[in-house]
C-alpha positions, 0 to 999 in steps of 0.5 A: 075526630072533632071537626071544627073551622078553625083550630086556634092554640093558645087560650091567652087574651089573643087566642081567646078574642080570635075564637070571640070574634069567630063565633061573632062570626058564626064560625065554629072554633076549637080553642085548645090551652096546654095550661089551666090558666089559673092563677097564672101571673098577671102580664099586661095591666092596661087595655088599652083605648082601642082593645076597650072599643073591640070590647065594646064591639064584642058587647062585652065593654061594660063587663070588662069595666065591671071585674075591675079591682079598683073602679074605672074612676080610679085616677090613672096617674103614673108618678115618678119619685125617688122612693114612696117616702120620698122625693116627687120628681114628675106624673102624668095624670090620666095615663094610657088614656083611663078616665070614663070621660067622654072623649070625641077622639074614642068610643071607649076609654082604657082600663087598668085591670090584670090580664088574668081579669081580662081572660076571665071575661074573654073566655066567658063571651067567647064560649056563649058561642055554640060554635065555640069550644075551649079546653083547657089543659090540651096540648098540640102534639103535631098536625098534618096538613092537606087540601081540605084542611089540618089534622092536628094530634091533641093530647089532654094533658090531665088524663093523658088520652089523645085525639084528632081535629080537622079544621080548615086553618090552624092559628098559633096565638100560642106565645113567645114560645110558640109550638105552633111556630117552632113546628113551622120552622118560622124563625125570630129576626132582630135582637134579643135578649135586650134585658133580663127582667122579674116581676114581683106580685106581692101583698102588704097591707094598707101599703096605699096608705102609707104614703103622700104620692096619692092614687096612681096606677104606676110609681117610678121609683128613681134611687142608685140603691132599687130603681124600680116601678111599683103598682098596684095589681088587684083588690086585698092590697095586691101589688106587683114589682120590678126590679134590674137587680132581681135579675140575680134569683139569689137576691131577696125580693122582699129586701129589695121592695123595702129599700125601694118604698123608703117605709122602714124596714117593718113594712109588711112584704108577702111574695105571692109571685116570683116571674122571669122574662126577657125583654126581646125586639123580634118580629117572625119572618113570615106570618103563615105557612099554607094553612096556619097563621101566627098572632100574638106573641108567636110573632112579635116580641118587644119590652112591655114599656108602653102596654101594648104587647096584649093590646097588639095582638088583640088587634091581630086577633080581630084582624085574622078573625074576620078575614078568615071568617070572610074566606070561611064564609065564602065573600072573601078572597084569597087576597084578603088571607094575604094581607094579614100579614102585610097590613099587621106587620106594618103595625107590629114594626112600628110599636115594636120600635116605639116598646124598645125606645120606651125601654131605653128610658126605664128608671135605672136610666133616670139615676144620677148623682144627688138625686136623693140629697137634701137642700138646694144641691138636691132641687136642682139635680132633681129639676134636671130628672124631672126635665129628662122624665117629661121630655121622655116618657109622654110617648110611653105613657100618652100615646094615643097616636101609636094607639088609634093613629097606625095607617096600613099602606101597600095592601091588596085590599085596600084602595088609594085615594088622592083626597088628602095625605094624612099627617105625620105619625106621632107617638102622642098626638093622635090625628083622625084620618080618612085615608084608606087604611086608617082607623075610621075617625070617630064620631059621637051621634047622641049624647052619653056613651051608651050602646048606638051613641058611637058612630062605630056602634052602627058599623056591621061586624059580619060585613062591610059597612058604607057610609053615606056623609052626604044625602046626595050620595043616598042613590048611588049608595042603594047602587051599591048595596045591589052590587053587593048584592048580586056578588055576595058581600054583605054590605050595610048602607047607613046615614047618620044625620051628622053634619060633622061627618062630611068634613071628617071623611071628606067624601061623600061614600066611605067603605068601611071593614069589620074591623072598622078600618077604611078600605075606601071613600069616594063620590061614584058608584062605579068606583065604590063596586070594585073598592067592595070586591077588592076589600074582600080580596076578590079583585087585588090591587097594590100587590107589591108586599112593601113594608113602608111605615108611615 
């Protein structure tokens, strides 16, 4: 019997940065992965902008820059053209946000790196903890849950013996075909399938070279014969490949990958990878059952047009992991396990429509009637494309407002204001908010980006933070501090001298969560005592579990 806080199943990006944060946390953690995860096929290619400031919160920010294949300064164009050697129709320059240049919105920019990468370094933290144990090749068999806790039975998948863990939650981040789920009897509701798909990893030399598009992370290739998207994957000219008419597993990929780059028919292809999907829009109906929990892939389902499947459940993965440290810990109530699914569900409704709506704009949708003729016929067709790419795609490729700009509502450990009403969602624009359940609006203190020049950089991650905007508000925040004291909460009191940050927050004191999102902001101590008890889901309010987006 191996005895553990939480038993998490799936060693994926979002079961990997659950156990991360657990031993942030200093909780202990069993991590259990039916697979080796060796050579797996690469899924998610872009972190995104705020999956890179979890990242830089976990320390590990400057690792991840560091196992890219090709630079972080490599240009993250996305390029739309007829083929390789062909037509140019539109690109957007600094897709999903890549260049290293300092950005005042965010503490860390994207990266485009394979997932396999990204597990790489996530494993690696994650298992610095002590407390933290990963075995690989181990699959859940079944569990038994009772008052203290789960027992679950493991099998070792290479040697066949099987064994027990206690722990007192279990997590399925555990994928679109999750055991953990199934076991649950927690059914997918929406729509599905919206699209067979395969993805091709394959390898040709020099092929970067042999062409006049320039450096890009993604090339839309736009043609009646193989509308498709190519990108390079990793280092050793790997790339990867997808294709509509490879839903026939007859069809030979490197034919099609030929005719889709216009380069001649000698243009060297070495299939590495062949991978099947299906494109869904699903959402679980419940989040948990007694004592297991869903995250990931377990329990939202959507196309991968916009990169931000990985990304999502890595949020859910630090959402779920401090909370249940919280309660673990003992300064965290039994609301705060509750609003796990009612705060994560709002994000998941959301990204889920914007994945779809992306889908419906792929390159085959692009196609039209002289698309590839010579002359003016052909100028104008293209023009017109052109007009439908840059009216369409922002929202895909630029969207940092999905990214950085959800806003929880209705939650019971989060405390309404009447400050200011935050603005209008937006795909693309992102505008920083204080309201509570918005991400704390981000602030540079010093120059560069190193460790301490980010606001976020002082936030503490194993409690709640208060910020202090104004010196004013300096005794009423000691006030604080001691209630927070006397009940257990760990609280972290900080000041930064910048003059910005009374006018971004717009309140003199601001609760801030591990997760760096606002629980609350005001001007009294009094106010600011009973926002710190409901943050921890110890005095719960806003109990109606509504499912409003805003």
């Amino acid at each position: 019997m191996i005895e553990t806080d939480v038993l998490v199943v799936g060693g994926g990006p979002v079961g990997l940065s659950l156990a991360l944060e657990l031993g942030l946390q200093g909780r202990r953690c069993l991590l259990v992965e039916q697979n080796s995860r060796v050579g797996a096929a690469p899924r998610a290619k872009a972190t995104n902008v705020r999956s890179r400031e979890l990242m830089r919160r976990w320390g590990i920010a400057e690792r991840l820059a560091e196992a890219s294949p090709f630079g972080i300064d490599y240009p993250s164009n996305v390029v739309f053209a007829t083929r390789l050697a062909g037509y140019e129709l539109a690109r957007f320059e600094n897709g999903f946000y890549c260049s290293p240049v300092r950005d005042d919105r965010y503490s860390e920019h994207a990266q485009w790196i394979p997932q396999y990468k990204v597990e790489a370094v996530l494993r690696e933290r994650a298992a610095e903890f002590a407390g933290v144990e990963i075995r690989l090749s181990t699959r859940l068999e079944s569990w038994v849950e009772d008052a203290e806790g789960i027992v679950a039975q493991l099998r070792d998948e290479a040697t066949g013996e099987t064994f027990q863990a206690r722990a007192a939650y279990l997590v399925g981040a555990d994928g679109a075909r999750s055991t953990v789920r199934e076991q649950l009897g927690i059914a997918m509701e929406g729509t599905s399938p919206l699209g067979q798909f395969h993805n091709i990893v394959f390898r040709s030399a020099g092929l970067s070279r042999k062409h006049d598009l320039g450096p890009a992370i993604m090339y839309w290739l736009v043609n009646g014969d193989v509308p498709s998207v190519v990108a390079p994957l990793d280092a050793d000219d790997v790339w990867t490949f997808g294709c509509p008419k490879l839903t026939n597993a007859e069809a030979d990929p490197a034919t099609l990958i030929r005719a889709a780059l216009g380069l001649g028919t000698d243009v060297e292809v070495e299939i590495i990878n062949r991978d099947h999907w299906t494109a869904h829009q699903l959402i679980a109906r419940a989040y948990r059952s007694g004592r297991a929990f869903l995250a990931g892939d377990a329990c939202h389902l959507h196309p991968p047009f916009g990169g931000h499947g990985m990304n999502m459940g890595i949020g859910d993965a630090l959402d779920l992991g401090w909370k249940l440290s919280a309660v673990l810990n003992g300064w965290g109530g039994a609301a705060l396990l509750d609003s796990y699914e009612i705060e994560r569900r709002q994000v998941h409704r959301r990204v889920v429509d914007e994945a779809v709506e992306n889908n419906a704009h792929s390159s085959h949708s692009l196609v039209v009637e002289g698309l590839e003729a010579d002359g003016p016929a052909g100028d104008a067709v293209r023009a017109g494309v052109k007009a439908q790419i840059l009216i369409h795609k922002p929202r895909e490729f630029l969207a940092l407002g999905v990214v950085l700009g959800s806003r929880l509502v209705a939650s019971p450990v989060l405390s309404a204001d009447d400050f200011g009403t935050a603005a209008p969602p937006d795909s693309s624009v992102y505008v920083p908010s204080a309201n509570p359940g918005s991400l704390a609006p981000h602030v540079w203190l010093a120059e560069g980006k190193a460790q301490g020049a980010s606001l976020y950089d002082h936030f503490a991650v194993d409690g709640l933070t208060l910020l202090v905007t104004h010196p004013k508000a300096l005794a009423a925040a000691d006030t604080v501090a001691q209630a927070a004291l006397a009940a257990g909460v760990p609280l972290r009191v900080i000041a930064p001298a910048s003059p910005a940050l009374h006018a971004l927050y717009e309140a003199d004191m601001v609760l801030i969560r591990p997760d760096q999102f606002i629980a609350w902001r005001g001007n009294s101590a009094a106010d600011a005592n009973q926002a710190v008890l409901r943050a921890v889901g110890r005095e719960a309010i806003n109990t109606t579990q509504t499912e409003t987006q805003t």
